[in-house]
PyMOL Python script that loads the backbone (N, CA, C, O; Angstrom):
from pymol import cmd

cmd.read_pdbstr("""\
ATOM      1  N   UNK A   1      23.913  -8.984   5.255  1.00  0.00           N
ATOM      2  CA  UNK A   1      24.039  -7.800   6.081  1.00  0.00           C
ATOM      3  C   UNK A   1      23.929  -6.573   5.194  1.00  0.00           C
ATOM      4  O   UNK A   1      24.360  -6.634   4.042  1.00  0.00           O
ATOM      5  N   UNK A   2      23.437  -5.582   5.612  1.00  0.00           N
ATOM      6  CA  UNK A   2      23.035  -4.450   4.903  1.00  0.00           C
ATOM      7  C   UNK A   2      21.600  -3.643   5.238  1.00  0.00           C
ATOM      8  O   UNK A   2      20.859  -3.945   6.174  1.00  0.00           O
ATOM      9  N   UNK A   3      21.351  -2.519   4.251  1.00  0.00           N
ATOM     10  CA  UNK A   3      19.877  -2.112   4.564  1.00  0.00           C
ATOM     11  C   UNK A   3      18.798  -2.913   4.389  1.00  0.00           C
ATOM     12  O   UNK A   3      18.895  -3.895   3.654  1.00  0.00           O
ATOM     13  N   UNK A   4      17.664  -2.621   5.013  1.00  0.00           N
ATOM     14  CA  UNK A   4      16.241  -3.510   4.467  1.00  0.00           C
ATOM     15  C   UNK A   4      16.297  -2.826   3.117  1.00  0.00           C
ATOM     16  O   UNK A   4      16.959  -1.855   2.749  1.00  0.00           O
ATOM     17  N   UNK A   5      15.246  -3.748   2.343  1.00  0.00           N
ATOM     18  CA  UNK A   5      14.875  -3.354   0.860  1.00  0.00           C
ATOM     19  C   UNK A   5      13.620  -3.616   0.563  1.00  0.00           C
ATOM     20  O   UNK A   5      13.229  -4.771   0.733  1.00  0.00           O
ATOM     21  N   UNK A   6      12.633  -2.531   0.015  1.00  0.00           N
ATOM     22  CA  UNK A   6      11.435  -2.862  -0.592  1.00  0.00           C
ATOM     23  C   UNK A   6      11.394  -2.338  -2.313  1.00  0.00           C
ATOM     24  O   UNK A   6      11.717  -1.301  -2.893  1.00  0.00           O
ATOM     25  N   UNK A   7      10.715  -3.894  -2.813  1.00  0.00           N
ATOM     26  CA  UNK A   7      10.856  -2.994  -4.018  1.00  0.00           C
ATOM     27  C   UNK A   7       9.283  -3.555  -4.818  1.00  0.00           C
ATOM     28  O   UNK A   7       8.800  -4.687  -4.840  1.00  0.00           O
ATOM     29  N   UNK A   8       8.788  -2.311  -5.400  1.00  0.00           N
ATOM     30  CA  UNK A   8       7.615  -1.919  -5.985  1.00  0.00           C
ATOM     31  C   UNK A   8       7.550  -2.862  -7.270  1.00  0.00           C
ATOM     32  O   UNK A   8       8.430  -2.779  -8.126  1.00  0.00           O
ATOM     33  N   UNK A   9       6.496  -3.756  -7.389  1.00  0.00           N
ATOM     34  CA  UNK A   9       6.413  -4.738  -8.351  1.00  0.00           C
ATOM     35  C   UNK A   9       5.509  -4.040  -9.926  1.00  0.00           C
ATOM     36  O   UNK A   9       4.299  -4.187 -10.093  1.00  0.00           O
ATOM     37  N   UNK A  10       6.175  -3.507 -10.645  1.00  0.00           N
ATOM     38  CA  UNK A  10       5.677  -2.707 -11.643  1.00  0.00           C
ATOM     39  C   UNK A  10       5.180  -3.904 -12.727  1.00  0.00           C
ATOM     40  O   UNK A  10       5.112  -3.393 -13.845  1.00  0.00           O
ATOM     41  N   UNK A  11       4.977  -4.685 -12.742  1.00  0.00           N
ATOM     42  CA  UNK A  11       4.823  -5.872 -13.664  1.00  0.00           C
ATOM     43  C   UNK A  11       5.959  -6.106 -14.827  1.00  0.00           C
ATOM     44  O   UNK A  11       6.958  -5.405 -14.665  1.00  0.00           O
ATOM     45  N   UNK A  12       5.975  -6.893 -15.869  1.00  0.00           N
ATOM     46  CA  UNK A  12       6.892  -7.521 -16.755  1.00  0.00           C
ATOM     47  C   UNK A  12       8.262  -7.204 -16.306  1.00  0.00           C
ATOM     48  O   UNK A  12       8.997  -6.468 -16.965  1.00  0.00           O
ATOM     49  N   UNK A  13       8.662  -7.824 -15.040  1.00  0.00           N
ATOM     50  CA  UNK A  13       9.559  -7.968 -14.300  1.00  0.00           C
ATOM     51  C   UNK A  13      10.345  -6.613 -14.660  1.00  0.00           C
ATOM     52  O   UNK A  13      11.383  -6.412 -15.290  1.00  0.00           O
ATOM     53  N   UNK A  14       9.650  -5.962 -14.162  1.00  0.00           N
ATOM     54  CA  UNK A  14       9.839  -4.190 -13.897  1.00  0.00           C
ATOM     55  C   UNK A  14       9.444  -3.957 -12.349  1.00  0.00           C
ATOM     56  O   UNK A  14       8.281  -3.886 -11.954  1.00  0.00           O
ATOM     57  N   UNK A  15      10.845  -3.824 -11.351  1.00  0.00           N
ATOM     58  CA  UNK A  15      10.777  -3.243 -10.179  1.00  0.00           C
ATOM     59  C   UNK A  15      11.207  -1.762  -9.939  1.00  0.00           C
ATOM     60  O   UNK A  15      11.727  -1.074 -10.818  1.00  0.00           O
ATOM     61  N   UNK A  16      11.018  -1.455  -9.030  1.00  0.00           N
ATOM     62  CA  UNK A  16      11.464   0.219  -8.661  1.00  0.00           C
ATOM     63  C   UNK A  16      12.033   0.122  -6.885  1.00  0.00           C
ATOM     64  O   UNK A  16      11.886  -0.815  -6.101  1.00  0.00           O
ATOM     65  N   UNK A  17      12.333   0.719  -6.786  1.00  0.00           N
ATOM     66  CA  UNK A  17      12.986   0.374  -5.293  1.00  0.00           C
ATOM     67  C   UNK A  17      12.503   1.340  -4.346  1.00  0.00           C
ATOM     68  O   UNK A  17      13.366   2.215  -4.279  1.00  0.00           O
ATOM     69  N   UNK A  18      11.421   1.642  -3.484  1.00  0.00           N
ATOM     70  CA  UNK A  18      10.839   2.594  -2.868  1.00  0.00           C
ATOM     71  C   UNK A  18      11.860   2.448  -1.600  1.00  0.00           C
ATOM     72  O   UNK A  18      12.100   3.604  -1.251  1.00  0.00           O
ATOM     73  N   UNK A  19      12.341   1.825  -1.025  1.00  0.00           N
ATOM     74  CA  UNK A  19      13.120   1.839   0.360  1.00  0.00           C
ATOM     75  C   UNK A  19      13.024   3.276   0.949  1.00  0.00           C
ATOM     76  O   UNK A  19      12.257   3.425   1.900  1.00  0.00           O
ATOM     77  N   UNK A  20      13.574   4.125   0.584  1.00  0.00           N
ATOM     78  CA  UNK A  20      13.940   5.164   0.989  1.00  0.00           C
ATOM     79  C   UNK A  20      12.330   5.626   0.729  1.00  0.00           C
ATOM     80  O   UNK A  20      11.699   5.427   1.768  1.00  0.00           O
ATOM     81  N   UNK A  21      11.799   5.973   0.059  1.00  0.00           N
ATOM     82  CA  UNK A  21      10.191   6.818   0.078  1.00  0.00           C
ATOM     83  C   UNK A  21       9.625   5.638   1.400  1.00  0.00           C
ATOM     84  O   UNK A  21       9.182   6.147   2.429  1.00  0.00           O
ATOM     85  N   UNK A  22       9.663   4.479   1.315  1.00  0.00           N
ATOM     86  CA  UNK A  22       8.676   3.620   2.369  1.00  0.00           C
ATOM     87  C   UNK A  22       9.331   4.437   3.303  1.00  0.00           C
ATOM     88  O   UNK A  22       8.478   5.075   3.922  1.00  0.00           O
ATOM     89  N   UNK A  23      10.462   4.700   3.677  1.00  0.00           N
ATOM     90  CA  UNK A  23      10.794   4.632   5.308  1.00  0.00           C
ATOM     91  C   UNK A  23      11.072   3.335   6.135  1.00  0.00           C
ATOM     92  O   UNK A  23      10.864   3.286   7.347  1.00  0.00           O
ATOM     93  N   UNK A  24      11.567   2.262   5.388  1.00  0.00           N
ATOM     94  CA  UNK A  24      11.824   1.008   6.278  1.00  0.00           C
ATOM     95  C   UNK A  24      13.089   0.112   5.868  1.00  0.00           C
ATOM     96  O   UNK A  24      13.204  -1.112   5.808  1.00  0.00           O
ATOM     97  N   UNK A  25      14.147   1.312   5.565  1.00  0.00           N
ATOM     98  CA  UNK A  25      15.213   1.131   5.364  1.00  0.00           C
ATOM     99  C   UNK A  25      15.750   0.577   7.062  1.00  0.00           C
ATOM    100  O   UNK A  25      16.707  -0.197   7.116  1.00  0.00           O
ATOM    101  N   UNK A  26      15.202   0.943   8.112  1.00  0.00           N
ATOM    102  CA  UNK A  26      15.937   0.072   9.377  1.00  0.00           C
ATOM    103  C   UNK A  26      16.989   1.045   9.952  1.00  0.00           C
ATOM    104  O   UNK A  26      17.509   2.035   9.437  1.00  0.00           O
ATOM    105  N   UNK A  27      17.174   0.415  11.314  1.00  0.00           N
ATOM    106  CA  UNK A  27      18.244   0.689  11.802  1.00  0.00           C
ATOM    107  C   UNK A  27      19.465  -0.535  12.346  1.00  0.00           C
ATOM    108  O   UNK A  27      20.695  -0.540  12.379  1.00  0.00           O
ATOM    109  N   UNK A  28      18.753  -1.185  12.600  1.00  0.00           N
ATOM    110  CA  UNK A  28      19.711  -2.473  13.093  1.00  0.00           C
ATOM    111  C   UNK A  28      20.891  -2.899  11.695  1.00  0.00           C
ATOM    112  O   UNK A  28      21.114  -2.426  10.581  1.00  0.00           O
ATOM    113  N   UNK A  29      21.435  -4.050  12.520  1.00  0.00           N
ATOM    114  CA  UNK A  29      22.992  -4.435  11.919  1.00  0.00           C
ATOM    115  C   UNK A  29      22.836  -5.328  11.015  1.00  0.00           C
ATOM    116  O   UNK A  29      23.617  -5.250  10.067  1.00  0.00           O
ATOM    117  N   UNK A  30      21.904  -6.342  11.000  1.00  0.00           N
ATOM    118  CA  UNK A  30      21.749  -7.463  10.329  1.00  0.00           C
ATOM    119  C   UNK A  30      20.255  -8.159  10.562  1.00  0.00           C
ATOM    120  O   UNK A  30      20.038  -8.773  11.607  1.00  0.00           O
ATOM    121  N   UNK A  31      19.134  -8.013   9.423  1.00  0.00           N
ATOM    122  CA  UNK A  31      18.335  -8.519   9.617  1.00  0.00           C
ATOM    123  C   UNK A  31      18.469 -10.256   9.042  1.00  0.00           C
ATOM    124  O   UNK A  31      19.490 -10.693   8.512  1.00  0.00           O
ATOM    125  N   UNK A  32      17.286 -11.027   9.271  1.00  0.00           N
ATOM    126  CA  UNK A  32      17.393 -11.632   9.452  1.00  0.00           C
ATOM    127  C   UNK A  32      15.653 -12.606   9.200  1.00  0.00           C
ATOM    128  O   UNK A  32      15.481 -13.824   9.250  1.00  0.00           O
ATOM    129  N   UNK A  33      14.908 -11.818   9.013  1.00  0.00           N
ATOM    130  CA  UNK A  33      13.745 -12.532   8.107  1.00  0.00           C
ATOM    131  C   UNK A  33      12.899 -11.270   8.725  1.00  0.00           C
ATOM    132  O   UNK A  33      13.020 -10.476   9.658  1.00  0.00           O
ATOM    133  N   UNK A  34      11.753 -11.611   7.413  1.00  0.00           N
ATOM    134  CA  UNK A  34       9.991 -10.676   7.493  1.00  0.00           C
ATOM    135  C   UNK A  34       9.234 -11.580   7.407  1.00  0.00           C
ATOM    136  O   UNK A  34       9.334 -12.801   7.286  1.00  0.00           O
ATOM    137  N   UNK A  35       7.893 -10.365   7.533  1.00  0.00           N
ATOM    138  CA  UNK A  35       6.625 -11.155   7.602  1.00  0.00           C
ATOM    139  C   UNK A  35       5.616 -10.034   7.395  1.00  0.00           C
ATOM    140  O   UNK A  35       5.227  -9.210   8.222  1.00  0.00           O
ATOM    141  N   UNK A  36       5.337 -10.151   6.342  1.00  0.00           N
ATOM    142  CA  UNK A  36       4.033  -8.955   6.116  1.00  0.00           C
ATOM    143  C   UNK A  36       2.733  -9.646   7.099  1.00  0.00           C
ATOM    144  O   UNK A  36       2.535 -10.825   7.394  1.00  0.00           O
ATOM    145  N   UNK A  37       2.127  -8.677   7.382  1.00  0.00           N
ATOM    146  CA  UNK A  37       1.001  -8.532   8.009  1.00  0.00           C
ATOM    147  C   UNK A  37       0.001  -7.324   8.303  1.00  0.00           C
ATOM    148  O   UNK A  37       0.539  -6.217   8.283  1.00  0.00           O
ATOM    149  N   UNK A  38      -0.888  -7.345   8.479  1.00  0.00           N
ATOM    150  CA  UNK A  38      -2.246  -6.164   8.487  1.00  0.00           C
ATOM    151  C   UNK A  38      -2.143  -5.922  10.339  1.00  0.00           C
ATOM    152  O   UNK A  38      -3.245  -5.809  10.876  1.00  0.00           O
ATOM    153  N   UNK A  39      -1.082  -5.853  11.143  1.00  0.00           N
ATOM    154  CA  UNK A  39      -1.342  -5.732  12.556  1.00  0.00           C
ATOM    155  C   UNK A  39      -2.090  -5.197  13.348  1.00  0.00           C
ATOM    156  O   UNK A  39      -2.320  -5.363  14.546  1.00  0.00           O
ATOM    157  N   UNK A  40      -2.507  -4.447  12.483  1.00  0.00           N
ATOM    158  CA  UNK A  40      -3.393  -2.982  13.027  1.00  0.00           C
ATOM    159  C   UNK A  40      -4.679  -3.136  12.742  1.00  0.00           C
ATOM    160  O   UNK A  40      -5.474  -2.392  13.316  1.00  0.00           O
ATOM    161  N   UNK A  41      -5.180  -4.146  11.781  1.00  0.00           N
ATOM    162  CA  UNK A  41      -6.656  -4.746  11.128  1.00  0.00           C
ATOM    163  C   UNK A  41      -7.013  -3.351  10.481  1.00  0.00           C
ATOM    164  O   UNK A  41      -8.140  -2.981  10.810  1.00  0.00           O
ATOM    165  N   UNK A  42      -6.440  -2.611   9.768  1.00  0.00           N
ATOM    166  CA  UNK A  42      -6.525  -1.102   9.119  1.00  0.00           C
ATOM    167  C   UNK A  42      -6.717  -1.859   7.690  1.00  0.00           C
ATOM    168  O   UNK A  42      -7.286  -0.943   7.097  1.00  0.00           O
ATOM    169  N   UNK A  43      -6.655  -2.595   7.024  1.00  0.00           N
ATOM    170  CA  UNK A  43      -6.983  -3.046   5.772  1.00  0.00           C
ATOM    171  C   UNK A  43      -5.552  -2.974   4.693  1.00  0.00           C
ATOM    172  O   UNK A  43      -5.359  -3.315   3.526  1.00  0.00           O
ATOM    173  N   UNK A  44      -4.664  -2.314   5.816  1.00  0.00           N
ATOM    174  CA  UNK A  44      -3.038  -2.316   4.656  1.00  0.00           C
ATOM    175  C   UNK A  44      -2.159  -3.037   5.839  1.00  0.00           C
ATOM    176  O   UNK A  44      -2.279  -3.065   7.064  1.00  0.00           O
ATOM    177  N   UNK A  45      -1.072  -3.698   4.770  1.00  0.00           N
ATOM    178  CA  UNK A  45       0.141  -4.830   5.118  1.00  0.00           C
ATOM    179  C   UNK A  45       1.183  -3.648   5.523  1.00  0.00           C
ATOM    180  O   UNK A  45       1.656  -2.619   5.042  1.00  0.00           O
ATOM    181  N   UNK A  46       1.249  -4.474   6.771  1.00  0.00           N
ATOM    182  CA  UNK A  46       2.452  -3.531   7.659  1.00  0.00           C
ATOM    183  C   UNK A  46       3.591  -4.535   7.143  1.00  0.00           C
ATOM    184  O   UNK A  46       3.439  -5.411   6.291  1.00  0.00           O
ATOM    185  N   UNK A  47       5.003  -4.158   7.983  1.00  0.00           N
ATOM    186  CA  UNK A  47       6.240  -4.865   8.048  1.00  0.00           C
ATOM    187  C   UNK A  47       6.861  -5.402   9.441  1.00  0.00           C
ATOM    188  O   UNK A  47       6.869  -4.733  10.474  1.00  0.00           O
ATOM    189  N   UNK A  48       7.208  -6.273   9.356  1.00  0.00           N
ATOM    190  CA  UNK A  48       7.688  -6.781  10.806  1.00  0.00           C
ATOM    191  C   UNK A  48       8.953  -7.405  10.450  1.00  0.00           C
ATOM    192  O   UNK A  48       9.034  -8.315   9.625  1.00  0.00           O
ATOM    193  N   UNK A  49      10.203  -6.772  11.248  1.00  0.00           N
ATOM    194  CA  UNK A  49      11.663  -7.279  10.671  1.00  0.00           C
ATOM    195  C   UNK A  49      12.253  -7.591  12.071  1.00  0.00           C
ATOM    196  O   UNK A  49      12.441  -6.997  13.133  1.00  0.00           O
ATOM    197  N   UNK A  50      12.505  -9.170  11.391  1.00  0.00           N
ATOM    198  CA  UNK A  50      13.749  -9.886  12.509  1.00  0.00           C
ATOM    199  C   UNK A  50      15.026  -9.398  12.430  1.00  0.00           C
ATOM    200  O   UNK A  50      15.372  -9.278  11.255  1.00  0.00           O
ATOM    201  N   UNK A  51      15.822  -9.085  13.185  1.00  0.00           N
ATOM    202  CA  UNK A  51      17.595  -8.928  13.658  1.00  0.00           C
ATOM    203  C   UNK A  51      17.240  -9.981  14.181  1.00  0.00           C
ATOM    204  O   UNK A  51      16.199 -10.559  14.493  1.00  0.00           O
ATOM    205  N   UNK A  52      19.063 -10.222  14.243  1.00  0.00           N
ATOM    206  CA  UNK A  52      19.831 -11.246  14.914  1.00  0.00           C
ATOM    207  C   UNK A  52      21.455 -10.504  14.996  1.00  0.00           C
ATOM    208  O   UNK A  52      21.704  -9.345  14.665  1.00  0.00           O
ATOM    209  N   UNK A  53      22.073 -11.136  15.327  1.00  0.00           N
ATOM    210  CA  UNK A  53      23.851 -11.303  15.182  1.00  0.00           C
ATOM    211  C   UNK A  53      24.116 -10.267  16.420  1.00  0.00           C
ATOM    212  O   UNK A  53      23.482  -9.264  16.749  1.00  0.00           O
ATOM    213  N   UNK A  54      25.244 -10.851  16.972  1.00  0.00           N
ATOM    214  CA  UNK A  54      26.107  -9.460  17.780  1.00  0.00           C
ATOM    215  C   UNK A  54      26.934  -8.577  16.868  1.00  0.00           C
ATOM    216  O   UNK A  54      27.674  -8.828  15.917  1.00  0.00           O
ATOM    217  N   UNK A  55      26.501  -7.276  17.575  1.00  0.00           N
ATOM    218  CA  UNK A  55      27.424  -6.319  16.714  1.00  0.00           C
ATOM    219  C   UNK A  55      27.482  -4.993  17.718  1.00  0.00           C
ATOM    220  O   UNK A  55      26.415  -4.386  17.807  1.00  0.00           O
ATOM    221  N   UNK A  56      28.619  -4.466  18.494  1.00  0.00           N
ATOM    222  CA  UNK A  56      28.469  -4.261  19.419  1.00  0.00           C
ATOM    223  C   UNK A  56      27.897  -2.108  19.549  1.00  0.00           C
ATOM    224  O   UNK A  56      28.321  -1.115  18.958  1.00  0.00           O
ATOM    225  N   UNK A  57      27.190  -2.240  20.245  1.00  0.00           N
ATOM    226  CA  UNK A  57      26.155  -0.889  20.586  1.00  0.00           C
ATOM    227  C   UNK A  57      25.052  -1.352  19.681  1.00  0.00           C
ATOM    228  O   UNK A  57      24.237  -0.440  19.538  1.00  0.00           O
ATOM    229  N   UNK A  58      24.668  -2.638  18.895  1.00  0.00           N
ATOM    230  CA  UNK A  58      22.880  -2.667  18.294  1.00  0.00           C
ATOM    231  C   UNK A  58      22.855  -3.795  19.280  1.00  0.00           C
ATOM    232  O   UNK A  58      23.680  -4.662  19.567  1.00  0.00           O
ATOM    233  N   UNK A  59      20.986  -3.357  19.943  1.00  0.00           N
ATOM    234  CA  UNK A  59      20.408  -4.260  20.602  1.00  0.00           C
ATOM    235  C   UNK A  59      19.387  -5.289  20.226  1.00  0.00           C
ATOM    236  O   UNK A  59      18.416  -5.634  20.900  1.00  0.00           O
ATOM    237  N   UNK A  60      19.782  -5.765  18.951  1.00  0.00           N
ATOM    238  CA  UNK A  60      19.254  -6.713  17.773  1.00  0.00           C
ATOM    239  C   UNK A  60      17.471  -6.827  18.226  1.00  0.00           C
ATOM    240  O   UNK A  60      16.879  -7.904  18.161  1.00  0.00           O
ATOM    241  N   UNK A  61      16.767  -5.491  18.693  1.00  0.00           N
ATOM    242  CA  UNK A  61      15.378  -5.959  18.601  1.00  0.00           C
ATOM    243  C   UNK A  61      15.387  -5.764  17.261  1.00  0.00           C
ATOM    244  O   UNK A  61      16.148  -5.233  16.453  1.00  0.00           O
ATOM    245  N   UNK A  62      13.905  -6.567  17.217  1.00  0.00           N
ATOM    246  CA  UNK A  62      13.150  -7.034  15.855  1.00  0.00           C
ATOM    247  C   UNK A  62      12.217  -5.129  15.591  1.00  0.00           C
ATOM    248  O   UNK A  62      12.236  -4.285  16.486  1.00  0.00           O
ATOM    249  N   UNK A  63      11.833  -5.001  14.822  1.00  0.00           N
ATOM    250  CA  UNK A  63      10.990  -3.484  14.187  1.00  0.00           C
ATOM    251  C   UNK A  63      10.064  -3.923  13.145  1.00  0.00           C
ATOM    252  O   UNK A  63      10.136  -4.734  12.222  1.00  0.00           O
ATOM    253  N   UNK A  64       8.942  -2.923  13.702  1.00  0.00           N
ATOM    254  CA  UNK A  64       7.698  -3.190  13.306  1.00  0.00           C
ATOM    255  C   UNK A  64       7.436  -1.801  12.194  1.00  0.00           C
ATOM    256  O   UNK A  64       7.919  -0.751  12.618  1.00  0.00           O
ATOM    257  N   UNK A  65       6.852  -1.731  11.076  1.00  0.00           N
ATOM    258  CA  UNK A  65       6.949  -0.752  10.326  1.00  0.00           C
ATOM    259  C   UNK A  65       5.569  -0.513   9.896  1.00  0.00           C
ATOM    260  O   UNK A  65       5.045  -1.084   8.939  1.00  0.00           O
ATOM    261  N   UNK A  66       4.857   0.589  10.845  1.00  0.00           N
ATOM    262  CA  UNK A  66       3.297   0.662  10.116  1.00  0.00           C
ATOM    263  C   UNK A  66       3.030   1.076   9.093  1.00  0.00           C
ATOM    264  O   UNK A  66       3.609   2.141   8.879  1.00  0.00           O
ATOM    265  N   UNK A  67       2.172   0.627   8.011  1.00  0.00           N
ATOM    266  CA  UNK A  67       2.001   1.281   6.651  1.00  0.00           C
ATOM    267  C   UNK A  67       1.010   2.378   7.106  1.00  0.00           C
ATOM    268  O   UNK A  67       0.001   2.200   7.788  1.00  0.00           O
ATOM    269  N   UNK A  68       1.429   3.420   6.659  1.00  0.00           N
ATOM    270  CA  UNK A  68       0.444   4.630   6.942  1.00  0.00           C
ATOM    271  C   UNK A  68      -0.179   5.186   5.670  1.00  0.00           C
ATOM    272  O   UNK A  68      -1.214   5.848   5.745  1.00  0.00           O
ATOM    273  N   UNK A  69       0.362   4.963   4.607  1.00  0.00           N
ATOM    274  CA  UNK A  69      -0.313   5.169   3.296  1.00  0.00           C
ATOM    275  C   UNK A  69       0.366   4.070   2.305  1.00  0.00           C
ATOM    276  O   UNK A  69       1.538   3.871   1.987  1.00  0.00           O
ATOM    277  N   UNK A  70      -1.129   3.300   1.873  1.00  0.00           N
ATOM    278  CA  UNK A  70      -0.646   2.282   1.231  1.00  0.00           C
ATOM    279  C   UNK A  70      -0.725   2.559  -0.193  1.00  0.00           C
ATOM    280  O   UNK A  70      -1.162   3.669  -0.496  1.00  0.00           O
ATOM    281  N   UNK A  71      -0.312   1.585  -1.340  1.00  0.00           N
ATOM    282  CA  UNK A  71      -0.201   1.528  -2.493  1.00  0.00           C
ATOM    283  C   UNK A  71      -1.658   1.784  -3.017  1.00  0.00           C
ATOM    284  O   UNK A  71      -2.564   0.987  -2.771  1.00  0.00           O
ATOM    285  N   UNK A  72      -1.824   2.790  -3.660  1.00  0.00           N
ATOM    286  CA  UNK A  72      -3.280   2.861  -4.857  1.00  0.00           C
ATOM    287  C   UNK A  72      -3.149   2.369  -6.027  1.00  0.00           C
ATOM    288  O   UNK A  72      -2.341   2.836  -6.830  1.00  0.00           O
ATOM    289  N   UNK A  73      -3.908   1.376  -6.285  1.00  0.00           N
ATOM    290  CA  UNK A  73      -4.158   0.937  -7.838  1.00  0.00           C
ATOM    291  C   UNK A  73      -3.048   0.321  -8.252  1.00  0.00           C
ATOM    292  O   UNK A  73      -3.089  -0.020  -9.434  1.00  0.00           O
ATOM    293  N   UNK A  74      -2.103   0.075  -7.689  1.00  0.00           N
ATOM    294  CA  UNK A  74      -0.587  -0.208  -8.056  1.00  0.00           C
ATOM    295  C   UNK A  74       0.372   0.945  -8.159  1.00  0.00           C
ATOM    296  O   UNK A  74       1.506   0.562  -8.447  1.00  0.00           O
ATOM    297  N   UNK A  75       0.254   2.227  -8.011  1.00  0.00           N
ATOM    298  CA  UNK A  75       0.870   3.241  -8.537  1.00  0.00           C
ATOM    299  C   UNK A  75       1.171   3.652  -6.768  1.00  0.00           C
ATOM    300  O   UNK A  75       0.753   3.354  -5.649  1.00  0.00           O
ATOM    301  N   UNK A  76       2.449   4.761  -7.612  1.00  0.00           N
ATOM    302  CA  UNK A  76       3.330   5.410  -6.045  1.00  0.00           C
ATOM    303  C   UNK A  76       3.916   4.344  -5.165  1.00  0.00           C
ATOM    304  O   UNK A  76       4.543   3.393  -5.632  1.00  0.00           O
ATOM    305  N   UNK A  77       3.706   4.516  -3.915  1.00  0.00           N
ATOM    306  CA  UNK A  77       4.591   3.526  -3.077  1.00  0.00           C
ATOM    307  C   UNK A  77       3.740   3.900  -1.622  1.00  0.00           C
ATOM    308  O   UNK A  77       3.031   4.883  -1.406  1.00  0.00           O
ATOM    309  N   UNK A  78       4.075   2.752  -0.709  1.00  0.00           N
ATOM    310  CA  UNK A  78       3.683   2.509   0.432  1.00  0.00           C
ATOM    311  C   UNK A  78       4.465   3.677   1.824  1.00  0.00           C
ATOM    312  O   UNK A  78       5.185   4.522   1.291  1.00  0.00           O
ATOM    313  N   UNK A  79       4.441   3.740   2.566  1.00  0.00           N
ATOM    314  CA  UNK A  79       4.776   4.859   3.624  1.00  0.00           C
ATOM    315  C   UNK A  79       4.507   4.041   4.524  1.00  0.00           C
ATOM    316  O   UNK A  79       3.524   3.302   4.567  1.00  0.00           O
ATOM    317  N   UNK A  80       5.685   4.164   5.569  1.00  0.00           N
ATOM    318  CA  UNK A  80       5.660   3.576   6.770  1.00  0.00           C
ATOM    319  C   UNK A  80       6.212   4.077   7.930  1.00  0.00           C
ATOM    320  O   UNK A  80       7.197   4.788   7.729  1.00  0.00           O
ATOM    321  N   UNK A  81       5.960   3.961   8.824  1.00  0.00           N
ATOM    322  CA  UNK A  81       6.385   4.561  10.619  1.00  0.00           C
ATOM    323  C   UNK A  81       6.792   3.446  11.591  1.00  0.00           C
ATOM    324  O   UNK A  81       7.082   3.718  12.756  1.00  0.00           O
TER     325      UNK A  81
END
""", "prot")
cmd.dss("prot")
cmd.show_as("cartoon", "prot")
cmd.util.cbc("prot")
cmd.orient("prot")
């Protein structure tokens, strides 16, 4: 339980944690699995996040996170809606 997390694969096990720049930190209570995918056939990997659990006022839908500007060359970070 907690926020979603994305984190930027800088190589020789060097990460960076974009969460907050992506925008897909979430709102729900408890996720509960992903699944990258291109949904949009736009040529960049969106996000698709399962909830689950009762927790009372969240209505455990699942959220879809479009990449609107994706990663160049490896550098910066992904943006999502």
């Amino acid at each position: 339980m907690g926020d979603n997390k994305l984190y930027l694969n800088k190589g020789n096990f060097k990460f960076e944690d974009i969460t907050e720049k992506a925008g897909i930190k979430g709102t729900k209570a408890w996720s509960t699995g992903v699944v990258m995918v291109d949904i949009n056939a736009d040529g960049w990997l969106d996000i698709y996040v399962c909830n689950a659990g009762y927790f009372k006022g969240d209505d455990q839908e699942n959220e879809l996170f479009i990449n609107t500007t994706p990663l160049t060359g490896g550098q910066g970070g992904a943006t999502f809606t």
